[in-house]
matplotlib code that plots the C-alpha trace (Angstrom):
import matplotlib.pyplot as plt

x = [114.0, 111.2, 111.6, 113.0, 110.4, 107.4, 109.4, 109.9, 106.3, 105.2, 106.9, 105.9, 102.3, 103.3, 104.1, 100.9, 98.9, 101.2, 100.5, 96.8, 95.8, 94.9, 92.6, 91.3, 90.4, 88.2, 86.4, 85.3, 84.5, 82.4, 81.2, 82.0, 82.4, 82.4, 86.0, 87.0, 86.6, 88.7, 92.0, 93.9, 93.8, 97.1, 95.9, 94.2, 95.7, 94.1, 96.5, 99.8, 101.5, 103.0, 106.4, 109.6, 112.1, 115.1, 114.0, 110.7, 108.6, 104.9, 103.8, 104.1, 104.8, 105.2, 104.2, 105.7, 108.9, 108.7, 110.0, 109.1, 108.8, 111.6, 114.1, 112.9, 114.1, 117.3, 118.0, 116.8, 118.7, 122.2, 121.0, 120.3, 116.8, 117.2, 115.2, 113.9, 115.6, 114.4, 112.4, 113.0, 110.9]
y = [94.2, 95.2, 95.3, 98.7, 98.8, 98.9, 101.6, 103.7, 103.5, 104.4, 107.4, 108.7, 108.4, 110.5, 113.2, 112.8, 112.9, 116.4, 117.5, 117.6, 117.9, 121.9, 120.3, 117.7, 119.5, 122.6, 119.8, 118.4, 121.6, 121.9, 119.0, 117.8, 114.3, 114.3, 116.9, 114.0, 111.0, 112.8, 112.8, 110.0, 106.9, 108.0, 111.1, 109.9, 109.7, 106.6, 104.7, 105.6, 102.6, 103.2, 102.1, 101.6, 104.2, 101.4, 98.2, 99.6, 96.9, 97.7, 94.9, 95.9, 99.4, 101.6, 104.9, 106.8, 105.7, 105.3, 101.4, 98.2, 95.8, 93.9, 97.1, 99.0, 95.8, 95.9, 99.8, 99.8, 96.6, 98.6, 101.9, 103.6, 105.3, 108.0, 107.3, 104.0, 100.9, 97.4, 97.0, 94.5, 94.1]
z = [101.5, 99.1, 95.5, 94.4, 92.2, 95.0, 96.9, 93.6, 92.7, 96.3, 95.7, 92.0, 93.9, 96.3, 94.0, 92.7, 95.7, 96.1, 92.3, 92.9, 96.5, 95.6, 93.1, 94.6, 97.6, 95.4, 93.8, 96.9, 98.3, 95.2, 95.5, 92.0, 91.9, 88.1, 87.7, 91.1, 88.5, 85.9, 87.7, 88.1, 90.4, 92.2, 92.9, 95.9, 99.6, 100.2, 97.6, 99.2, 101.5, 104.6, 104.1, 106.2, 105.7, 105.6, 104.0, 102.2, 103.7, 104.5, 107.0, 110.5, 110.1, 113.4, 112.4, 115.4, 113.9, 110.4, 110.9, 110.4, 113.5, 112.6, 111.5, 115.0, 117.0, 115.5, 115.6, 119.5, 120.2, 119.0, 120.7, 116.9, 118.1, 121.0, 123.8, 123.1, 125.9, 126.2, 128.8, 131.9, 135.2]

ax = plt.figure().add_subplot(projection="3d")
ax.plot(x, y, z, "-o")
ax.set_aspect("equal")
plt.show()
């Protein structure tokens, strides 16, 4: 499992993203780059990590689901995800 400080960090950026999106997105339509330098660093999209929803870890990370590889496998091998079943031909 990730360190609860990664997850928790990963989510006061979040709220920042949220906080200024409004913002960010007028200056861009304005194209001022300067008032874009002002706010801060987490304020960007770009500096969020995908993370999975159970353990927090960020390698591997099926979108779709939300998951890592490794928690996905486990929840579809105990029949926790609707609709997913191990395949066999």
């Amino acid at each position: 499992m990730a360190r609860k400080c990664w997850i928790e960090r990963n989510k006061r950026k979040a709220k920042t993203v949220a906080r200024y999106s409004d913002l960010r997105h007028k200056l861009k339509k304005e194209k001022d780059y300067v008032g874009l330098t002002m706010l801060p660093r987490d304020a960007s999209p770009t500096r969020l990590v995908n993370r999975c929803e159970v353990t927090g870890r960020r390698r591997a990370f099926l979108r779709r689901f939300r998951l890592s590889r490794i928690t996905f496998r486990e929840m579809a091998s105990h029949g926790m995800i609707p609709g997913v079943t191990k395949s066999s031909w």
